[in-house]
N, C-alpha and C positions, 0 to 999 in steps of 0.2 A: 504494500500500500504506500501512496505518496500524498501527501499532506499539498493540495492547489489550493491557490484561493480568487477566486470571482469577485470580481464586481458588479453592483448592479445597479442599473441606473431608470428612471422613468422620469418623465414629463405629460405623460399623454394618457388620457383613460382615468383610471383608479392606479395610481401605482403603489399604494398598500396591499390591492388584491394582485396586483402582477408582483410582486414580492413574493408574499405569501405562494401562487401561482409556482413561481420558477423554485420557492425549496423545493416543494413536491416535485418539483418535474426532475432537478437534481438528483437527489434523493431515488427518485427512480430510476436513475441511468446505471447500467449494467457497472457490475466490481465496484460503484461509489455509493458513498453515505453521508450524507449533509452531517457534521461533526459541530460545527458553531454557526453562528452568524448574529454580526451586530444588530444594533440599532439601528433604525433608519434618518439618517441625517437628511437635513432639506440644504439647498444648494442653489445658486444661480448659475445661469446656464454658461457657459465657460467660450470663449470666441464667436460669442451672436446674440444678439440681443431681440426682443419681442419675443420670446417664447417662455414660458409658465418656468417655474424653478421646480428642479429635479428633488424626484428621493432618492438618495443612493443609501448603500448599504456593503458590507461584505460579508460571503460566505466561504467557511472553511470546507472543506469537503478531503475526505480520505479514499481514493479513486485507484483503480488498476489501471484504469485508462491511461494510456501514453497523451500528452499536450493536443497530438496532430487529431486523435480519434475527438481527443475531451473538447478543443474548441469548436468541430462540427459538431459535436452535440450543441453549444450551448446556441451556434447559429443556428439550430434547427427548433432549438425550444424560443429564441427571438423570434421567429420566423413563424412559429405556430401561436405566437401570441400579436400575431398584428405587424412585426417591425419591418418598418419599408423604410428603404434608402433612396429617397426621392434628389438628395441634393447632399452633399456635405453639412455633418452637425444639424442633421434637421432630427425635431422633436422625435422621441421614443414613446412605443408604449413599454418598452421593455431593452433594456442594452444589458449585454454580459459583457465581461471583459476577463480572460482568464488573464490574473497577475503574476499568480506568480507558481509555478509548477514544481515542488522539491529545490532543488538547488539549481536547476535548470539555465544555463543561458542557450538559448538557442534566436534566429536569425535567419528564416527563413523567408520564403514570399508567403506572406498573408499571415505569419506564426511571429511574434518577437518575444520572447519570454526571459526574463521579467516584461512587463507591460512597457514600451517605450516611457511613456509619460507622468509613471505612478507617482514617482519620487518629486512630482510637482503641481503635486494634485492634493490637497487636503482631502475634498470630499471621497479619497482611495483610502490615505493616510490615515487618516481618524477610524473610521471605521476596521480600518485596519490593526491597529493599533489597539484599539477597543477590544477585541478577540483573540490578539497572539502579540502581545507588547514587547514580546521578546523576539519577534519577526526582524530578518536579514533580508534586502534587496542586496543579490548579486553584485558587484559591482560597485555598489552605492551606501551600504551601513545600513544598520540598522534603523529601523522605522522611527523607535523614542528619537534617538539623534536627527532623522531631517525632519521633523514636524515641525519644530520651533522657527526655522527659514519660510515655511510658511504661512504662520498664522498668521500675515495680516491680509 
């Protein structure tokens, strides 16, 4: 088993119940088991303006899945809850983001793991942080260590 963690993001619909929504679907994907998941933090939307502010949240999940099988799931469980990609940064009803996969650095097309972006991203961070405080981004330190660079 490998310890990933997801992010999740909404703007669009109920994203309490696409929350809720995507542990289950989690949870149901083959060799994984939903293990943690934060709070849900509220958030503005991040390089665009006029669109509603997101809940994000993170989930721990203990998975057999290799990164490449584990992020088509999580586009197929976006994907069965409504999420279209009409335009860049356009609203969700549901975004996953796998962050971060075991010790994982990988660097593929469509695959970047750690998450390119996490380490500058509070709404990752926190919640992140929230559920595994003692969490390492590859590359990057530990989660307590870069929060503080972002809190304003």
């Amino acid at each position: 088993m490998i310890r990933a963690y997801i992010a999740f993001g909404a703007n669009l619909g109920d994203p309490a119940a696409a929350f809720a929504d995507a542990l289950q679907r989690l949870d149901a994907l083959p060799g994984t088991r939903v293990v943690a998941s934060s709070s849900l933090y509220r958030s503005a939307p991040v390089g665009v303006a006029g669109q509603p502010d997101y809940l994000n949240a993170v989930i721990a999940l203990d998975t057999t899945l290799a990164p490449r099988p584990l992020l088509e799931a999580l586009l197929a469980i976006e994907h069965d809850a409504g999420r279209r990609r009409d335009f860049p940064m356009a609203p969700r009803t549901m975004d996953l983001d796998l962050l971060l996969h075991g010790d994982a650095v990988i660097d593929q097309p469509g695959l970047q793991v750690p998450h390119p972006r996490m380490h500058e991203r509070a709404f990752a961070l926190l919640p992140l942080a929230e559920i595994a405080p003692a969490a390492s981004i590859p590359g990057r330190g530990g989660v307590a260590a870069l929060l503080p660079a972002l809190a304003g």
